[in-house]
C-alpha positions in Angstrom: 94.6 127.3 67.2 95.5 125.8 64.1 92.9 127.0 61.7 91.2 129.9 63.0 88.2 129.1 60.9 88.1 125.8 62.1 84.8 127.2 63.7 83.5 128.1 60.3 84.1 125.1 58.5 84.2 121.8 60.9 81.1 120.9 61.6 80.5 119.4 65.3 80.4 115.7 65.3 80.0 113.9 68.4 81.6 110.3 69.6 80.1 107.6 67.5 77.7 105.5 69.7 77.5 101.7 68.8 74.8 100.2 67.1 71.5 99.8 69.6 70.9 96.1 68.7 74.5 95.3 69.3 75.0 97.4 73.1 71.9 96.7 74.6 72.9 93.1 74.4 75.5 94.0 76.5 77.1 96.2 79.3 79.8 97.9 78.0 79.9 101.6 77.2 77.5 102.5 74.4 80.4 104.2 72.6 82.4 103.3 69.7 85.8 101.6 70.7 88.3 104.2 69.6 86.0 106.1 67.6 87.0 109.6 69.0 91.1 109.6 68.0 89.6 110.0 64.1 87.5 112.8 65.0 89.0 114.6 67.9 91.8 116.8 66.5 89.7 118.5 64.3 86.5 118.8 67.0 89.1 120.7 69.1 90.0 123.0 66.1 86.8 124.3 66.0 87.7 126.2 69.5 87.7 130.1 68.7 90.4 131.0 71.8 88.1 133.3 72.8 89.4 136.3 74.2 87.2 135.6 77.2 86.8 132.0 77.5 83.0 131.9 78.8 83.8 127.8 79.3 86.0 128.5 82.3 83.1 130.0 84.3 80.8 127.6 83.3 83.1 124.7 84.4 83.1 124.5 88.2 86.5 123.4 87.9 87.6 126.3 85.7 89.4 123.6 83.3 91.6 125.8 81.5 89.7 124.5 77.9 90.9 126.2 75.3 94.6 125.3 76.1 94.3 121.6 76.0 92.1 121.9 72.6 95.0 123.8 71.4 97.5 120.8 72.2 95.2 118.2 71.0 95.4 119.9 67.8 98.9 120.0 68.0 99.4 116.4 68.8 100.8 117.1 71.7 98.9 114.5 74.1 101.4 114.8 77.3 101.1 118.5 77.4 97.3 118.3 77.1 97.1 115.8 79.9 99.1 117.9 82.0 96.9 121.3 81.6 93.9 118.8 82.0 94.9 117.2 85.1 95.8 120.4 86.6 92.4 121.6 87.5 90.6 117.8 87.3 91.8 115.0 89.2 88.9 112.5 87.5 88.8 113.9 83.8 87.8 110.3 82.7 85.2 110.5 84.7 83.5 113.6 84.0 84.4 113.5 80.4 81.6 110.6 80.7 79.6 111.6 83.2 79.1 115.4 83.0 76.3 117.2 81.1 79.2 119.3 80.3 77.6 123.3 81.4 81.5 124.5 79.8 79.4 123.9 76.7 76.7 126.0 77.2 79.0 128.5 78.0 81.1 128.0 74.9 81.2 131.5 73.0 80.6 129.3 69.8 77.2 128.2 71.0 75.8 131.4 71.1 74.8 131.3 66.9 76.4 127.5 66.2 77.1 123.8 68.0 79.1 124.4 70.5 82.9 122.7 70.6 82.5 119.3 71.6 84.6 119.9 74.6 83.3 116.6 76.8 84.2 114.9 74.0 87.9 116.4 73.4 88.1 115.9 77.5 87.4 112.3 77.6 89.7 111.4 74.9 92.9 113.4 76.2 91.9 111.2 79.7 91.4 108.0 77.5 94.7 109.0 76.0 96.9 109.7 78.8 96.2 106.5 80.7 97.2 104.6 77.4 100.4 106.2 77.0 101.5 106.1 80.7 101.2 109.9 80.8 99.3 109.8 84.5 101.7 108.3 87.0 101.4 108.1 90.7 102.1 111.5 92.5 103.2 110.2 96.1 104.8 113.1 98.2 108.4 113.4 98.8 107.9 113.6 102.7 104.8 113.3 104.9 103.6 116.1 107.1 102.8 113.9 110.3 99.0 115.1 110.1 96.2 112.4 109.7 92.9 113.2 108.0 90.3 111.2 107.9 87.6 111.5 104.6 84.3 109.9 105.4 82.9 108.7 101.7 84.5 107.2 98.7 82.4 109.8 96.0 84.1 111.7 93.7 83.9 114.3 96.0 85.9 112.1 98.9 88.0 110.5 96.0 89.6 114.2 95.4 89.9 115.5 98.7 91.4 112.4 99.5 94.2 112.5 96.6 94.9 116.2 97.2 95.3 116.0 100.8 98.0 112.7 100.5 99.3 114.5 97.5 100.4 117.3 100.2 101.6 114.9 102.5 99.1 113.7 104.4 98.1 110.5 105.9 94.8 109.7 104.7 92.6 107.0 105.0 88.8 106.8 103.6 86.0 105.3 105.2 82.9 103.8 103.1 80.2 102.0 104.2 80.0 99.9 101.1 82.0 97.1 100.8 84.2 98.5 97.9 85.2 102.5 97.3 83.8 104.7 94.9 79.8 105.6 95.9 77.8 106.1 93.5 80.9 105.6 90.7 80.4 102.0 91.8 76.8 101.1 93.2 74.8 104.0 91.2 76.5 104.8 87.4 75.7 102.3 85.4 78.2 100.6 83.6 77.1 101.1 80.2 77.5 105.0 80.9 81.1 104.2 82.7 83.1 100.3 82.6 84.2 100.2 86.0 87.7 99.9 85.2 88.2 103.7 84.8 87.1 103.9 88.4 89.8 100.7 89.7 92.4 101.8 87.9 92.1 105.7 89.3 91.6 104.0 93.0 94.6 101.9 92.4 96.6 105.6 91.9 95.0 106.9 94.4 96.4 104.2 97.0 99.8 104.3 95.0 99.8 107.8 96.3 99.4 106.6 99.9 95.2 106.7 100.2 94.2 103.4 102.5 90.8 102.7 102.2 88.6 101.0 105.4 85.5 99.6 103.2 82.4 98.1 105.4 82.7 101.1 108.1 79.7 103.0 108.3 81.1 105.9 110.9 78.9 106.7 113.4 77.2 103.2 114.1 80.2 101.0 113.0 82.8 103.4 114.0 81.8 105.9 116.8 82.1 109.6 115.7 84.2 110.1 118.8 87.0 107.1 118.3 87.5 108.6 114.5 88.7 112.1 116.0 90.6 110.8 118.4 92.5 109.1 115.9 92.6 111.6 113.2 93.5 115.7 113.0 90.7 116.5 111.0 87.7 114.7 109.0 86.1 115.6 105.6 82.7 114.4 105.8 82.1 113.5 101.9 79.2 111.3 102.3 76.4 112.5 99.5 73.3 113.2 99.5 71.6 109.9 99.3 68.2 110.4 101.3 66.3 109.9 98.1 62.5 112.0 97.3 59.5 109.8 97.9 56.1 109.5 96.2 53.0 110.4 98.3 50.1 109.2 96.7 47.9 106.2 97.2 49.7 102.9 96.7 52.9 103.8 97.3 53.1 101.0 99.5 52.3 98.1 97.6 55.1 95.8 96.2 57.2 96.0 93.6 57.3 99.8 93.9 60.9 100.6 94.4 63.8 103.9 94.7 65.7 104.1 91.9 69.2 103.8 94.2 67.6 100.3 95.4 67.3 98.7 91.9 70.5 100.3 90.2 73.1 98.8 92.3 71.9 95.2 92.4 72.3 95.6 88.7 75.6 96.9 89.0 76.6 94.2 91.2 75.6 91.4 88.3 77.6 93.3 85.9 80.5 92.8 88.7 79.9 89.2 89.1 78.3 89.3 92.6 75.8 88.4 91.4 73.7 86.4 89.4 70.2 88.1 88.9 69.4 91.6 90.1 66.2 90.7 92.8 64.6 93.8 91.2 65.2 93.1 87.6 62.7 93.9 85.0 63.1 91.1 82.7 59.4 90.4 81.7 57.8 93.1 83.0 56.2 96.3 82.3 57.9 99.2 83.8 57.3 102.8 84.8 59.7 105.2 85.8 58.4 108.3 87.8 61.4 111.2 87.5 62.5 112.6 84.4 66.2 113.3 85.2 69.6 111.5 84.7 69.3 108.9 87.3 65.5 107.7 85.6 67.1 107.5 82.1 70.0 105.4 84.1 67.2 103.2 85.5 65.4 103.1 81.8 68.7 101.6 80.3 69.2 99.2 82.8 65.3 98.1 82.3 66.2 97.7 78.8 69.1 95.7 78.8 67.7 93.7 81.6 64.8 92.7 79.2 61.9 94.4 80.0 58.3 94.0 78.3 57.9 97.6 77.6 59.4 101.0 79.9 57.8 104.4 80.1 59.7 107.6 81.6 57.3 110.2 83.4 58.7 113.5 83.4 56.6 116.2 85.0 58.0 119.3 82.9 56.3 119.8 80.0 58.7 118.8 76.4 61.2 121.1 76.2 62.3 122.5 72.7 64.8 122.1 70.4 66.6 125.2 70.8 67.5 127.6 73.5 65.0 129.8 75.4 66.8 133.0 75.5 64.3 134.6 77.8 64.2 131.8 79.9 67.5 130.5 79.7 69.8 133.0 78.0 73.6 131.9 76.7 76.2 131.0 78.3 73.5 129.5 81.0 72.5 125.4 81.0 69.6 125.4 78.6 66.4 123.4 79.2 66.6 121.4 75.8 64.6 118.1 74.6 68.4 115.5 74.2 68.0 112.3 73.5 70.4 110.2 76.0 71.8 106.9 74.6 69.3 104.9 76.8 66.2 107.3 74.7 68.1 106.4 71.7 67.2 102.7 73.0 64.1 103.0 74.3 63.2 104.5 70.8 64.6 102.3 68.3 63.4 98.9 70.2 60.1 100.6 71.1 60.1 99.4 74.6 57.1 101.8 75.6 54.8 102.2 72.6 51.8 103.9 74.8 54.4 106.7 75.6 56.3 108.7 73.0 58.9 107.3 70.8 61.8 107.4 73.3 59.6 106.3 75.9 58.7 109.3 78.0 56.0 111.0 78.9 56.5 114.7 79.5 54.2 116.9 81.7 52.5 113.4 83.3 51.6 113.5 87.5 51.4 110.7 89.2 47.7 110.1 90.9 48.1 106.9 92.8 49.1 103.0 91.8 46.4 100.3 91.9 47.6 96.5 92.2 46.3 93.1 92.5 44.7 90.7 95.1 48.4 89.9 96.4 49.3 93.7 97.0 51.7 93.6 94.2 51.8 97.2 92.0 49.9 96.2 88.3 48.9 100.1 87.2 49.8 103.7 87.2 47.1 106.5 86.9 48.2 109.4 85.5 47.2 113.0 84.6 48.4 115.5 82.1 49.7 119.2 83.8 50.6 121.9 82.7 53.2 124.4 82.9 51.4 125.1 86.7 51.3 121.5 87.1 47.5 122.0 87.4 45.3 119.1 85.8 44.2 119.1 82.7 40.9 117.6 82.2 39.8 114.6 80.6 43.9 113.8 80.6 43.8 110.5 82.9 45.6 107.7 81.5 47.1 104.4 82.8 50.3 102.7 82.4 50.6 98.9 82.9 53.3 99.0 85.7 54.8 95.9 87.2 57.3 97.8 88.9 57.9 101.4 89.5 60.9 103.0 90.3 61.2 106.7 91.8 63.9 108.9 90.5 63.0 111.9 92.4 66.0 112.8 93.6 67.4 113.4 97.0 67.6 115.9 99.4 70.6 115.7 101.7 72.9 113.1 103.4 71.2 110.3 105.2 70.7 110.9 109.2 69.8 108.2 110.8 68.8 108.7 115.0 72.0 108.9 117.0 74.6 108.2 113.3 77.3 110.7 112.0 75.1 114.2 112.0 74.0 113.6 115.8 77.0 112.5 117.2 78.6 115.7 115.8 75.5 117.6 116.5 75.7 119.3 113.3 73.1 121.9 111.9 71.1 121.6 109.0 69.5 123.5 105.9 66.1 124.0 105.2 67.2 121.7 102.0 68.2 118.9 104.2 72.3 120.1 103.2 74.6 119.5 106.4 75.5 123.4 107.4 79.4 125.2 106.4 80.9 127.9 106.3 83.3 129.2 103.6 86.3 127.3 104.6 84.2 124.0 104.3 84.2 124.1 107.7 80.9 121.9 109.5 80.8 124.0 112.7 83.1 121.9 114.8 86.9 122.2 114.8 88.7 119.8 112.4 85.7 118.9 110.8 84.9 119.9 107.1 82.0 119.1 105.1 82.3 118.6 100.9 80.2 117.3 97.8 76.5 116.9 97.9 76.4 116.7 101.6 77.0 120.6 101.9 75.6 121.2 98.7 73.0 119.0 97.6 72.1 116.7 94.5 74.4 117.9 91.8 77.1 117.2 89.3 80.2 115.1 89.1 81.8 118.3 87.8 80.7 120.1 91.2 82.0 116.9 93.4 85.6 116.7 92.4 85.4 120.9 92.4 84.4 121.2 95.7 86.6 117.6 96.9 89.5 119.9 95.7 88.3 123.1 97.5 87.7 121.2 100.6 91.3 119.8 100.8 92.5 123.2 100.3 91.1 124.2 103.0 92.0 121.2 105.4 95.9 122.1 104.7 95.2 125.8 105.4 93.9 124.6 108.8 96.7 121.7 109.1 99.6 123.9 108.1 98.6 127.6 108.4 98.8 127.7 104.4 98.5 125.9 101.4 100.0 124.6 98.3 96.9 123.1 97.1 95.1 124.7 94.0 91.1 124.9 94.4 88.3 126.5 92.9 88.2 129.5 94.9 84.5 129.4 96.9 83.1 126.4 94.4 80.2 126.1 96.7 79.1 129.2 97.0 78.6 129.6 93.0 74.9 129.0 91.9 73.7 125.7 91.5 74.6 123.6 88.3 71.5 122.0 86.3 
């Protein structure tokens, strides 16, 4: 490190965001064009070099951390790009995307701000591409095998470029009509420009990677046709069967999934179209789920023009600082943040029955009332507490012209006689399709990775266990492997 009391007298500062007036107006990322090359260089000075680097454990990737914030403060971009791509094949990606555990586990956390390590990440990523420092890695020969990676996720994204990267022949199939899952059709693009994610696919076929878009496998393309033609498949498909809300009204109209009204919007932002059906302009929305994907949904509803939007979170409001008897350092603490779509929801006042950032914390649903047509017009809700046991006298209700449901999701989708039948795979309790610790799904040549094996989780844990899973395809291709991997990613605890 350059200053080893960086950490003593650099105080953490974060990438600027833009003004609220100014990005809700449109849908490019919320941050500051070029606003973290000022500020980086001395964030990453404030790294300690630990003697034990907690941030490696807490990474599922085991980024080696502390290295490339020792070359960013150096100046020495190419070399920090190459320690950075050598555990991450998406580092643009998560460096926007991640909730970044490597900094809860950050030794400097434990009394202090931790180091602003997703920020430091992004920028090397940023940096990199702009200097020409991430070049196609095509193999010098190809190894005759043919796999087969079923999903265009991050977690069939890296499984796809390690495996071509040892010389395979690899081709992805998505059901969508362009690669990248939930990258694409999910992440809105004021959280990641879409460009990050072309111009990483356009590598990735560089390197050899066909994609077959439109092909849902197993109803498209028989499960038995895509063995015959390949040596083995990676089944990378998510875990997109969403949570659903059972109380009364559920059914009435204009009471929608979350992962049905984010990627209409995504498609208008792409030009494919011209108004999301779903949008919220003009009308008063609740959101029920108080996670990522229902702040995702909140500024969409904002940009989109909504009359007012309230977030229900059924966890009571979490503090400001860590709970060390319930969530003791280097673990992912519960902590109130406030997202840039909070930061939005707060300054225009979108919701003013809910708090100022427009949630509602420790709020159950009780049922949804509508109108002669059948169409959703209120939410009843109760207070809970920590039990989520009523408290009395608590009802409310929310105006609520739509409703979406961010409840999450509990395994891949499996529809009668698709994929999961035809392959006759076994299942979790969970709803996770079942492996073992080679990845392996039970049936030769066929490998499971990502959320399908190990439910709703990170970005972080995706490209982690995309790697791992390649790893192991080689190993059963070739007998061994070149291919570096977290060792047994999916068997480590789940990530918040």
């Amino acid at each position: 490190m350059a200053d080893p009391k960086g950490f003593l007298t650099t105080p953490r500062r974060e990438a600027p965001r833009r003004p609220v007036g100014e990005r809700v107006a449109d849908w490019d990322e919320v941050y500051v064009p070029g606003g973290l090359l000022p500020i980086v260089s001395a964030q990453a000075d404030r790294c300690m070099d630990c003697g034990i680097p907690f941030c490696h454990e807490a990474c599922p990737l085991g980024n080696l951390i502390p290295e490339w914030n020792e070359l960013v403060t150096r100046d020495d971009w190419r070399a920090a790009s190459e320690r950075l791509h050598a555990t991450n094949n998406f580092p643009e990606f998560t460096g926007r995307l991640c909730p970044a555990p490597c900094e809860a586990g950050c030794v400097l956390a434990i009394n202090q701000p931790a180091v602003t390590i997703k920020n430091v990440e992004v920028a090397i990523a940023d940096r990199a591409w702009q200097d020409g420092l991430v070049p196609a890695r095509p193999p010098d020969r190809l190894s005759g095998w043919r796999v087969a990676v079923v999903g265009s996720g991050p977690a069939g994204l890296a499984a796809a470029q390690q495996l071509a990267r040892a010389g395979h022949t690899v081709a992805v199939y998505e059901r969508a009509d362009l690669p990248g899952g939930l990258l694409r059709y999910g992440i809105p693009a004021f959280k990641m420009e879409k460009r990050h994610l072309e111009r990483r696919l356009g590598q990735l076929e560089d390197e050899g990677v066909r994609f077959r878009t439109s092909v849902e496998v197993g109803r498209e393309l028989p499960v038995a046709e895509l063995r015959a033609r390949y040596d083995a498949v990676v089944l990378a498909v998510g875990a997109t069967a969403w949570r659903d809300l059972d109380v009364p009204g559920r059914e009435l109209a204009g009471v929608h999934q979350a992962m049905e009204y984010l990627p209409p919007a995504d498609r208008v932002c792409a030009g494919d179209l011209d108004v999301s059906p779903l949008s919220a302009a003009g009308r008063h929305v609740v959101i029920v789920g108080g996670g990522d994907t229902g702040a995702d949904c909140l500024g969409t509803a904002v940009r989109e023009g909504a009359l007012s939007v309230t977030q229900l979170d059924i966890y009571g409001k979490p503090g400001d600082l860590r709970d060390e008897a319930a969530d003791p350092w280097p673990t992912y603490p519960r902590l109130y943040r406030l997202s840039a779509a909070h930061e939005e929801a707060a300054a225009l006042r979108t919701a003013p029955a809910a708090d100022a950032d427009a949630r509602l914390f420790a709020a159950s649903t009780l049922r949804l009332t509508g109108d002669a047509h059948g169409h959703v017009r209120e939410l009843h809700l109760v207070e809970v507490d920590a039990a989520r046991r009523p408290r009395a006298g608590s009802e409310r209700v929310l105006r609520a012209d739509l409703v979406l449901l961010a409840l999450g999701f509990t395994g891949p989708e499996r529809p009668a006689g698709g994929l999961v039948d035809q392959l006759g795979l076994d299942v979790t309790e969970r709803g996770a399709l079942v492996r073992d610790a080679e990845f392996g799904a039970g049936v030769p040549g066929v490998f499971v990775a990502g959320d399908a094996g190990r439910g709703q989780s990170l970005v972080v844990w995706a490209i982690a266990e995309g790697r791992a899973a390649a790893a192991a395809v080689d190993r059963w291709l070739t007998g061994s492997t070149q291919l570096p991997a977290p060792i047994g990613a999916h068997d480590r605890p789940l990530a918040p």
